[in-house]
N, CA, C and O atoms as a GROMACS GRO file, in nm:
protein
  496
    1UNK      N    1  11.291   5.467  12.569
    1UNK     CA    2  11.315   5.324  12.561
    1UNK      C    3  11.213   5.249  12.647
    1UNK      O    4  11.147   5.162  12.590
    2UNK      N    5  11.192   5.274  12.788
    2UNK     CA    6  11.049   5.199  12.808
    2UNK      C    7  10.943   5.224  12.812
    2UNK      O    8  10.858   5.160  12.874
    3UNK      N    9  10.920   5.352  12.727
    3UNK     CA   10  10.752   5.342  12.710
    3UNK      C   11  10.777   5.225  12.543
    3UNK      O   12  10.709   5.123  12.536
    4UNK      N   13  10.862   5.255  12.444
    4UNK     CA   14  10.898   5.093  12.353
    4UNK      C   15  10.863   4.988  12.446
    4UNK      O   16  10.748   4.945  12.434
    5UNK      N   17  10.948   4.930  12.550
    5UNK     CA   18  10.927   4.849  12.561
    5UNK      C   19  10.791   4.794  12.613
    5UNK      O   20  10.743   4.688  12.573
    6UNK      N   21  10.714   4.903  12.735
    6UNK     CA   22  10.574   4.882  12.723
    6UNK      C   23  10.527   4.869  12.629
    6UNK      O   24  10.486   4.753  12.628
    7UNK      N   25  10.504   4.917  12.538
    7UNK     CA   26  10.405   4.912  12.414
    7UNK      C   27  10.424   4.745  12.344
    7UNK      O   28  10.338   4.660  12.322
    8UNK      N   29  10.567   4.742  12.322
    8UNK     CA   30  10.605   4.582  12.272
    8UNK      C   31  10.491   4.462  12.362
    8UNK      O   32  10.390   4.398  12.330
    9UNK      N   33  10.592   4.480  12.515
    9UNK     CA   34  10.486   4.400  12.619
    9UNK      C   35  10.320   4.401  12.626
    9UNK      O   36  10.252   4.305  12.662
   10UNK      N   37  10.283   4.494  12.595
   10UNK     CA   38  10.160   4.512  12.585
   10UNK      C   39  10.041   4.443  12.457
   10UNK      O   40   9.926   4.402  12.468
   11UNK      N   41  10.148   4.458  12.323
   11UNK     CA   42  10.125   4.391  12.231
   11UNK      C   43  10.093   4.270  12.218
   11UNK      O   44   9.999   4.198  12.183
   12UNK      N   45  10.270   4.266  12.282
   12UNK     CA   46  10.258   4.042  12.244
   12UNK      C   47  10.208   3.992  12.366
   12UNK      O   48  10.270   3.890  12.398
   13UNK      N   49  10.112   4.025  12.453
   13UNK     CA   50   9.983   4.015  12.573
   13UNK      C   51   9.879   3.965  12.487
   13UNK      O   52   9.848   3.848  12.468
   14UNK      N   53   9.829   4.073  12.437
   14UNK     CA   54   9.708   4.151  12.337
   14UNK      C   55   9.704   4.015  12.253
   14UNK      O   56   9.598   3.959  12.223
   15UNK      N   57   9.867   3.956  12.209
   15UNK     CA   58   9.894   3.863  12.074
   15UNK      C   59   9.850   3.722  12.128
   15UNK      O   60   9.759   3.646  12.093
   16UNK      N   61   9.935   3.713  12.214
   16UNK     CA   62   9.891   3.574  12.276
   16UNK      C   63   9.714   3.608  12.339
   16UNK      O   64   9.636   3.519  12.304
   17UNK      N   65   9.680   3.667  12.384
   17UNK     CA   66   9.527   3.606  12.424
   17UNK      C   67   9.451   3.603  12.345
   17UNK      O   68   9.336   3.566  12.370
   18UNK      N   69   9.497   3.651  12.195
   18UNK     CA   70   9.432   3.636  12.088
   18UNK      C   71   9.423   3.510  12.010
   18UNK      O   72   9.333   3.450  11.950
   19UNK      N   73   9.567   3.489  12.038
   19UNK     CA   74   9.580   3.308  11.998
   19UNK      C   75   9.531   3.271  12.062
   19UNK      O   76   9.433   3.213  12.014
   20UNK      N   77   9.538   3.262  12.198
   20UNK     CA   78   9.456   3.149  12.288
   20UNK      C   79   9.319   3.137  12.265
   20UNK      O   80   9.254   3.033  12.249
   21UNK      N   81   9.275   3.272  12.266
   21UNK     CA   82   9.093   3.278  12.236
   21UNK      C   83   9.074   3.154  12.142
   21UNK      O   84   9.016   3.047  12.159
   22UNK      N   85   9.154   3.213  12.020
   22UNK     CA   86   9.128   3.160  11.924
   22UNK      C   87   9.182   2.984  11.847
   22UNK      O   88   9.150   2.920  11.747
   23UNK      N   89   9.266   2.967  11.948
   23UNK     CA   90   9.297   2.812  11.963
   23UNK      C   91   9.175   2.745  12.008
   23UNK      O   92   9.112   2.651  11.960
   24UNK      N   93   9.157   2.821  12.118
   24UNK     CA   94   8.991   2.738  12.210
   24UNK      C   95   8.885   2.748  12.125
   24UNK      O   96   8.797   2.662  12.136
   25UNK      N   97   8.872   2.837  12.040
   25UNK     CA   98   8.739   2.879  11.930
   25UNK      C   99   8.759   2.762  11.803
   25UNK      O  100   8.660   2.702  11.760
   26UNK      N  101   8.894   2.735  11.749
   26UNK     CA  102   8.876   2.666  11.659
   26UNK      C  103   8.904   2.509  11.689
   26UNK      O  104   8.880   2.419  11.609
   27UNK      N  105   8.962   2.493  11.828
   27UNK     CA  106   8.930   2.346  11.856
   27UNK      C  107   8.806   2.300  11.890
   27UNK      O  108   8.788   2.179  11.907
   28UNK      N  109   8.714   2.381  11.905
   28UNK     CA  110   8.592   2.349  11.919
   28UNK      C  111   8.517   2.239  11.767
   28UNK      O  112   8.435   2.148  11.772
   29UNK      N  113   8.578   2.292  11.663
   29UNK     CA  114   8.565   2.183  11.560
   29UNK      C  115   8.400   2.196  11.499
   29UNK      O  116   8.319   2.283  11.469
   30UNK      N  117   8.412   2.075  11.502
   30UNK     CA  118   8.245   2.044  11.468
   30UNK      C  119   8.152   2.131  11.540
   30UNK      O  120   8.076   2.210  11.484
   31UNK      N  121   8.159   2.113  11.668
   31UNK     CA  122   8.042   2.179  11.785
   31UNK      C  123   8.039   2.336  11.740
   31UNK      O  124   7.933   2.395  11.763
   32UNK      N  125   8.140   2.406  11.684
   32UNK     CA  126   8.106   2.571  11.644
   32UNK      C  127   8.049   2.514  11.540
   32UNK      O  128   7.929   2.504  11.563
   33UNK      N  129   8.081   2.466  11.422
   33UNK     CA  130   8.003   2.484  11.328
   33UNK      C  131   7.883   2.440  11.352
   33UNK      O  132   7.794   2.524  11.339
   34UNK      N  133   7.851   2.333  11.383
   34UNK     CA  134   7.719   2.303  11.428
   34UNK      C  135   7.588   2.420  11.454
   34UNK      O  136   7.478   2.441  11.404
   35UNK      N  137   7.691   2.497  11.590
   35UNK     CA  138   7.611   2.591  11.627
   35UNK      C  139   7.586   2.733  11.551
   35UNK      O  140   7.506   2.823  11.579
   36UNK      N  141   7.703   2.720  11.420
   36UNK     CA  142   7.682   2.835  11.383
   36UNK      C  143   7.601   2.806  11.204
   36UNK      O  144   7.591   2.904  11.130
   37UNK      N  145   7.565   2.703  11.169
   37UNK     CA  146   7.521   2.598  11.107
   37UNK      C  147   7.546   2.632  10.950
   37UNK      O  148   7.465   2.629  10.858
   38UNK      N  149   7.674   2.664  10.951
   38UNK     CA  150   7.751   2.686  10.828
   38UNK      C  151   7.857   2.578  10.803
   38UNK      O  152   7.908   2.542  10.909
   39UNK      N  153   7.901   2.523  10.708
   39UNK     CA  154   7.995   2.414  10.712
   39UNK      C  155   8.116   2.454  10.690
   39UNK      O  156   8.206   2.371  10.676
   40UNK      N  157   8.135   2.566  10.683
   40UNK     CA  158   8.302   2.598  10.685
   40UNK      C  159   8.312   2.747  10.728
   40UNK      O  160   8.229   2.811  10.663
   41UNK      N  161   8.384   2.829  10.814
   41UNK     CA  162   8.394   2.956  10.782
   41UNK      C  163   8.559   2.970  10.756
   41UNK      O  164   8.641   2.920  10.833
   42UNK      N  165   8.594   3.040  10.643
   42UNK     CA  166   8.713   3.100  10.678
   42UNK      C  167   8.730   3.214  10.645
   42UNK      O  168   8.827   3.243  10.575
   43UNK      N  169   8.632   3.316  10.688
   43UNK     CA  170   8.664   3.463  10.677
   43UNK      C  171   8.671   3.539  10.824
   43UNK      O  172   8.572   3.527  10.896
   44UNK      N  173   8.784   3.616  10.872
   44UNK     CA  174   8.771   3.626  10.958
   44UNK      C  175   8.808   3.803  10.990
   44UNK      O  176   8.919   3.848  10.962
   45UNK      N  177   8.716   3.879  11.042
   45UNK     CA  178   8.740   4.005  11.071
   45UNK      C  179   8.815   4.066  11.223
   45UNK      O  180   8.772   4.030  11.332
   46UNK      N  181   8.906   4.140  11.211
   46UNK     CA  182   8.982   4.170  11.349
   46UNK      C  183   8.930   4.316  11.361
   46UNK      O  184   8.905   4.397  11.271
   47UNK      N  185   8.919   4.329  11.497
   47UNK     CA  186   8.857   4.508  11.519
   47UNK      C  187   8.960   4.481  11.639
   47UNK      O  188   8.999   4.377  11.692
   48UNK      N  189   9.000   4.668  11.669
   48UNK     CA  190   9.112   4.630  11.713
   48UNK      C  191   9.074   4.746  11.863
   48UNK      O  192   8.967   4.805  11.847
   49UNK      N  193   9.120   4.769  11.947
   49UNK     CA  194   9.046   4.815  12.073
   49UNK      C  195   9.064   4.987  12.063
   49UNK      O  196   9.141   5.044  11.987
   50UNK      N  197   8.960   5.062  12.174
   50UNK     CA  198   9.008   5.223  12.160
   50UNK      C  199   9.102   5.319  12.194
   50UNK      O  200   9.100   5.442  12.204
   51UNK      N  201   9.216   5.199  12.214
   51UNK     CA  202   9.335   5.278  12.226
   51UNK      C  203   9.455   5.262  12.158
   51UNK      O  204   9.564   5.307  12.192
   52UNK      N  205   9.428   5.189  12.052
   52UNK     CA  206   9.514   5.145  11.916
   52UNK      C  207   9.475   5.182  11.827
   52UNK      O  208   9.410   5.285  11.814
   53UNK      N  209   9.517   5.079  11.717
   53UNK     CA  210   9.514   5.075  11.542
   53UNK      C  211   9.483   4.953  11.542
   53UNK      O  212   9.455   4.888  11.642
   54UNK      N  213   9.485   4.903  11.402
   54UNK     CA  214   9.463   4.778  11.339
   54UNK      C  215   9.593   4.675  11.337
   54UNK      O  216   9.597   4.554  11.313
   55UNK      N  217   9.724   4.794  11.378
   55UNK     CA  218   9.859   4.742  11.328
   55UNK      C  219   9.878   4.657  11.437
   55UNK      O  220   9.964   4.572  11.409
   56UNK      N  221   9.813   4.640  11.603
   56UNK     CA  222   9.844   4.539  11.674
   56UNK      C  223   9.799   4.406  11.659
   56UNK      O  224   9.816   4.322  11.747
   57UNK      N  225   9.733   4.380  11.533
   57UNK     CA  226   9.642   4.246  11.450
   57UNK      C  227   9.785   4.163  11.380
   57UNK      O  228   9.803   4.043  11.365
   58UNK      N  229   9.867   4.269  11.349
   58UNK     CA  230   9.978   4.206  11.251
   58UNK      C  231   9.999   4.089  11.243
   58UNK      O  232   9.988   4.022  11.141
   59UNK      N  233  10.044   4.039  11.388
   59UNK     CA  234  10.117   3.904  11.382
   59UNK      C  235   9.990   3.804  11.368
   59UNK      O  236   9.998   3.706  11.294
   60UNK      N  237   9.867   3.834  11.444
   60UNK     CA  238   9.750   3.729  11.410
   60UNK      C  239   9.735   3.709  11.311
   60UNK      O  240   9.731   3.594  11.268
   61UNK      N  241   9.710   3.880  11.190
   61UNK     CA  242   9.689   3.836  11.076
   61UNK      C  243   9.754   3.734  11.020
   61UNK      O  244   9.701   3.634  10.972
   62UNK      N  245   9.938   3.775  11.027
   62UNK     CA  246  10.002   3.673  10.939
   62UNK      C  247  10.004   3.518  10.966
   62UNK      O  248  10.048   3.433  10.889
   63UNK      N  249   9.947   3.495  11.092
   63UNK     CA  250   9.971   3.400  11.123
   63UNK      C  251   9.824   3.277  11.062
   63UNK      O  252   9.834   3.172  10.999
   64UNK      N  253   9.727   3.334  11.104
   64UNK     CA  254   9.591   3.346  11.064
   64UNK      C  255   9.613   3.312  10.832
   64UNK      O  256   9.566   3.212  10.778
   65UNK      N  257   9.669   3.394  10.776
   65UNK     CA  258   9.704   3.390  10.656
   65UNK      C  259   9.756   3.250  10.615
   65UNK      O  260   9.725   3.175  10.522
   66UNK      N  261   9.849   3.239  10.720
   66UNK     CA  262   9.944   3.158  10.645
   66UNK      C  263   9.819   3.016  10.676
   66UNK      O  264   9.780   2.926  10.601
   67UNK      N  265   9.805   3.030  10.736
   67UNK     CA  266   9.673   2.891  10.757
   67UNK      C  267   9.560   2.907  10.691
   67UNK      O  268   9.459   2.855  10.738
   68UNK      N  269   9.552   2.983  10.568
   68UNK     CA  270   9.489   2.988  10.492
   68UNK      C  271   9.295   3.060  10.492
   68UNK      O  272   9.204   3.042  10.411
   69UNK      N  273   9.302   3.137  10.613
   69UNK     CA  274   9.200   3.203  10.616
   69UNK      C  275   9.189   3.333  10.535
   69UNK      O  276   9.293   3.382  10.492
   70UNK      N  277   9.118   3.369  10.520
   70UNK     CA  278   9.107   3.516  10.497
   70UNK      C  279   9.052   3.619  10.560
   70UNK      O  280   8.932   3.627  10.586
   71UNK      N  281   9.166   3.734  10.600
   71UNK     CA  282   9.162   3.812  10.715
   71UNK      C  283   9.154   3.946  10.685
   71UNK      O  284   9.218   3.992  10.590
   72UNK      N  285   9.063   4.035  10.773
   72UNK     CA  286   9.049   4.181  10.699
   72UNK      C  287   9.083   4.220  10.847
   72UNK      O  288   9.033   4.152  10.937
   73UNK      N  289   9.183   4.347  10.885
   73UNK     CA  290   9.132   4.421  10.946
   73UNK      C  291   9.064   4.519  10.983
   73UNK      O  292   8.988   4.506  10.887
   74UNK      N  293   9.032   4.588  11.025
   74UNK     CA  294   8.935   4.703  11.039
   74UNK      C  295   8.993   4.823  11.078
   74UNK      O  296   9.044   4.821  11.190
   75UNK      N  297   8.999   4.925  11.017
   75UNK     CA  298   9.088   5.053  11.056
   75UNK      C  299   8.972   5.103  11.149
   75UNK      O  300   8.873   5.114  11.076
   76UNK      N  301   8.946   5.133  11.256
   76UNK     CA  302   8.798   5.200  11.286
   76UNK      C  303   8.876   5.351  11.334
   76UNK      O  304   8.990   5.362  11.379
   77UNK      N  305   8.794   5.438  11.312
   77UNK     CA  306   8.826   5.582  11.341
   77UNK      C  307   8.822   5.632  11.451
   77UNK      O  308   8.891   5.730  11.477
   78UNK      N  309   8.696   5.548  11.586
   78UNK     CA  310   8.718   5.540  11.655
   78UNK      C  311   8.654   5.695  11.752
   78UNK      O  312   8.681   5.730  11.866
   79UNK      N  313   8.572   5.754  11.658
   79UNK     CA  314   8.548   5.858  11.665
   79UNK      C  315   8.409   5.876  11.734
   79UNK      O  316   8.387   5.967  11.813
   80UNK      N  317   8.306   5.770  11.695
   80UNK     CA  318   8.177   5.716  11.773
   80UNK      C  319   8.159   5.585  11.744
   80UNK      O  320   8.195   5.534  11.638
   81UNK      N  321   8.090   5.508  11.859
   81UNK     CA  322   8.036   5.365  11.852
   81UNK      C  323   7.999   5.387  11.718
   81UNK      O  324   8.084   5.360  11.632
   82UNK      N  325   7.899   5.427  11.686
   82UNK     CA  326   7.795   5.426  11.537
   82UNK      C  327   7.898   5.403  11.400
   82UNK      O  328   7.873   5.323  11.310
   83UNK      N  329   8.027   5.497  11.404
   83UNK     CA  330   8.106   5.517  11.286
   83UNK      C  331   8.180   5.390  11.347
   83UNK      O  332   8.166   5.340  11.235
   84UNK      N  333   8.222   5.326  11.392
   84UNK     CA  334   8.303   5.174  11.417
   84UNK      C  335   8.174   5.101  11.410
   84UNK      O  336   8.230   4.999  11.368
   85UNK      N  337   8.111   5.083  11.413
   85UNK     CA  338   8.006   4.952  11.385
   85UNK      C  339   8.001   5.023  11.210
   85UNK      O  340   8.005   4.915  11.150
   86UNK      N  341   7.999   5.059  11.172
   86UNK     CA  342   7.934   5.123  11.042
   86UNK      C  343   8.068   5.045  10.945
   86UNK      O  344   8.051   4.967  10.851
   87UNK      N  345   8.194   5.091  11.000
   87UNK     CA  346   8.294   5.041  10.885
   87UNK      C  347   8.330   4.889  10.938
   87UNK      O  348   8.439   4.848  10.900
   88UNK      N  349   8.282   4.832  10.990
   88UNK     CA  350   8.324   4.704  11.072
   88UNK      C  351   8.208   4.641  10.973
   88UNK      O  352   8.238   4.546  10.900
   89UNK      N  353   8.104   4.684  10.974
   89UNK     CA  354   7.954   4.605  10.892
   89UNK      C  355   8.008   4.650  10.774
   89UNK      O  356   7.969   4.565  10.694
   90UNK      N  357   8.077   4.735  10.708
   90UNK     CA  358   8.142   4.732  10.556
   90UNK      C  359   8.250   4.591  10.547
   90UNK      O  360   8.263   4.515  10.452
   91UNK      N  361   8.313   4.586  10.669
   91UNK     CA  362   8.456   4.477  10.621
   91UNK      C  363   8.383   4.379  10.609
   91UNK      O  364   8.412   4.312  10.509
   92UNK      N  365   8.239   4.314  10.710
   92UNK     CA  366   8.195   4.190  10.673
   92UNK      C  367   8.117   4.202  10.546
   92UNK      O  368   8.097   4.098  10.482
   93UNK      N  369   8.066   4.322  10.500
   93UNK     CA  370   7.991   4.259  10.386
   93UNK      C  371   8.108   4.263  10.254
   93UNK      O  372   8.076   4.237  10.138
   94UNK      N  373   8.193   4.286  10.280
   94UNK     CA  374   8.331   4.241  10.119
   94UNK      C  375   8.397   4.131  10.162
   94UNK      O  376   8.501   4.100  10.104
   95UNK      N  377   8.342   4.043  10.284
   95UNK     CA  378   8.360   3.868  10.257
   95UNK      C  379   8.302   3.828  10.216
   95UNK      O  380   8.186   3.869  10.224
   96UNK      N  381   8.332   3.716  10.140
   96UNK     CA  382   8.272   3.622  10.058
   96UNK      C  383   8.223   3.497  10.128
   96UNK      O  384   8.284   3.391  10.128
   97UNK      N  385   8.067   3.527  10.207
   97UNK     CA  386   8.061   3.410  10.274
   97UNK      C  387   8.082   3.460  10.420
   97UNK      O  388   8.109   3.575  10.457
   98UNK      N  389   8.056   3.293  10.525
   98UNK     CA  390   8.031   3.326  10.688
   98UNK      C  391   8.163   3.394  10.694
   98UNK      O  392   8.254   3.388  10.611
   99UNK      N  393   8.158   3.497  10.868
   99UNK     CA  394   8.233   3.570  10.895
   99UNK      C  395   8.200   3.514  11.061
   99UNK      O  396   8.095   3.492  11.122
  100UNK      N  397   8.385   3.501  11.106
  100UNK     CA  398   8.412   3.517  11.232
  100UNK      C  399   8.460   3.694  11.312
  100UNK      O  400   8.582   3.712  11.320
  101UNK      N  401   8.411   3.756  11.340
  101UNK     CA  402   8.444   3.861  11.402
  101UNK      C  403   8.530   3.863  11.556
  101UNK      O  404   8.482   3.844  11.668
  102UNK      N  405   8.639   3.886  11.529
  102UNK     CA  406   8.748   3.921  11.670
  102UNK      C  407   8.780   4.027  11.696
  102UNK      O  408   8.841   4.107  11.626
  103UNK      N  409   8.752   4.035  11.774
  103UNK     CA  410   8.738   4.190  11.894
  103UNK      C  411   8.834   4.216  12.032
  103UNK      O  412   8.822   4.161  12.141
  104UNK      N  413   8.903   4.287  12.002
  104UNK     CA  414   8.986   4.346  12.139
  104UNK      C  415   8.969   4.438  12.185
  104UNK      O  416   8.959   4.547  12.129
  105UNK      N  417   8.959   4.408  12.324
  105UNK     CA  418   8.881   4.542  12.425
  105UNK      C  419   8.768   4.638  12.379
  105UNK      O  420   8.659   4.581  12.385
  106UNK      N  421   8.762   4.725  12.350
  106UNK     CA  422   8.648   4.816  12.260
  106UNK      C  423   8.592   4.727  12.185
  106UNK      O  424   8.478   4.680  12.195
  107UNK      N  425   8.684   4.702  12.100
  107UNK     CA  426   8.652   4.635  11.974
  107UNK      C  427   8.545   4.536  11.976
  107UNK      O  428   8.498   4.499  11.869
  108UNK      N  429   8.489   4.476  12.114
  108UNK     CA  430   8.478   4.372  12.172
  108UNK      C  431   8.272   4.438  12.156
  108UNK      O  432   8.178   4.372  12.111
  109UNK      N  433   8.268   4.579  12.211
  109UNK     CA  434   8.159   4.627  12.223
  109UNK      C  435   8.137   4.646  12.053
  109UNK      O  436   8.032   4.599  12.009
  110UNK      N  437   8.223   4.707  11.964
  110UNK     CA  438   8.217   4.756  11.827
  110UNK      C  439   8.117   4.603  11.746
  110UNK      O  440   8.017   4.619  11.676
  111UNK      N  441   8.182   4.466  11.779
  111UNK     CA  442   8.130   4.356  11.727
  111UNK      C  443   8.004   4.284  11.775
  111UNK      O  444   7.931   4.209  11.710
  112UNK      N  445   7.991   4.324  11.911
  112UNK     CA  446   7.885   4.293  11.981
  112UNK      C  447   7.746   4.364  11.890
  112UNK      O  448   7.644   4.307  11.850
  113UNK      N  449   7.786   4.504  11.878
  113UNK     CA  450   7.696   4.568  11.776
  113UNK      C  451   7.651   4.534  11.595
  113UNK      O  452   7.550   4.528  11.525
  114UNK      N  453   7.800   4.520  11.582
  114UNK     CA  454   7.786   4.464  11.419
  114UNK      C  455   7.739   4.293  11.360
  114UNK      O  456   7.705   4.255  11.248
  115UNK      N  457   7.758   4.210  11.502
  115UNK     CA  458   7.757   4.073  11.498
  115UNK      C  459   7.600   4.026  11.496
  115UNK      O  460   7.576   3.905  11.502
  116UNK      N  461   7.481   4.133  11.488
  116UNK     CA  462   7.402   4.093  11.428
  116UNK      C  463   7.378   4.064  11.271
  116UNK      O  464   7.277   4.031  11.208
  117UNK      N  465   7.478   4.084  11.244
  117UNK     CA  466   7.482   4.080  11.107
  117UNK      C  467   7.430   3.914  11.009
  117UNK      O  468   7.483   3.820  11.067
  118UNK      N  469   7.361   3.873  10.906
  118UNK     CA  470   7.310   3.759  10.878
  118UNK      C  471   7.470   3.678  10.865
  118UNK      O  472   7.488   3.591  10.950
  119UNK      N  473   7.567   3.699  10.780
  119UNK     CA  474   7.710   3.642  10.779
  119UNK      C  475   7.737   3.628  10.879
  119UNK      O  476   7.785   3.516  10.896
  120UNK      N  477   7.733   3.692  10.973
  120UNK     CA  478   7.826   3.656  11.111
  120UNK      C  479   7.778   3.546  11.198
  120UNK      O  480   7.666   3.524  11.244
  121UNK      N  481   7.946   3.450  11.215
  121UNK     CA  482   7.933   3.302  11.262
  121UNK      C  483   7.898   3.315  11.329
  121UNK      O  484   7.784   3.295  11.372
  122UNK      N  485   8.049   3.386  11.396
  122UNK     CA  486   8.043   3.373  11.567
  122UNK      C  487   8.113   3.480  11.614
  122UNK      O  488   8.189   3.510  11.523
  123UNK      N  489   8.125   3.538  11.685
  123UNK     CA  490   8.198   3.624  11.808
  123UNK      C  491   8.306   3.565  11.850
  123UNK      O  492   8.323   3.444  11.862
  124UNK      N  493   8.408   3.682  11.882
  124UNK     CA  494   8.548   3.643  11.960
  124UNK      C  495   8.597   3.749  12.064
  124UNK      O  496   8.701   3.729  12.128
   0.00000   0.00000   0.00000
């Protein structure tokens, strides 16, 4: 029962600083796009850190969905840097259009690598 409840706590941590990031990223408004000099992005990729899955994205995703973006996560295997940048640069190229990349913990280095990518807006 409390390694559950760690894991829960640990999650909805993980959940909220993901919102927050990402409250501060999209109130930025005009000034991101500006800088990222695309006029709209709403594709947005989640990589998820090296001591998880993709399944701690859940609630962002749905939440992220329901506001009408479109959200991929990234299963990464997690097995070498090279093979997580490799399937992370597959999820952005089956968007249609600019890509925001969000990164937790690892995940954070995984996008740093793939975020040279020509689609990619911006970093999270």
């Amino acid at each position: 029962m409390k390694h559950n409840a760690m894991a829960i706590d640990v999650r909805t941590r993980i959940t909220y600083s993901v919102l927050a990031i990402m409250t501060i990223m999209f109130s930025l408004g005009k000034d991101l796009m500006a800088q990222t000099n695309t006029s709209t992005v709403k594709n947005i990729v989640l990589v998820h850190g090296g001591l998880v899955d993709g399944s701690g994205w859940k609630g962002v995703y749905k939440a992220l969905k329901k506001d009408g973006y479109t959200v991929a996560i990234v299963q990464n295997p997690t097995i070498s840097l090279a093979d997580d940048v490799a399937v992370t640069k597959r999820a952005i190229a089956a968007q249609n259009g600019p890509v925001i990349l969000v990164g937790h913990s690892y995940g954070g280095v995984v996008i740093t690598e793939a975020g040279n990518d020509p689609k990619v807006a911006g970093l999270v």
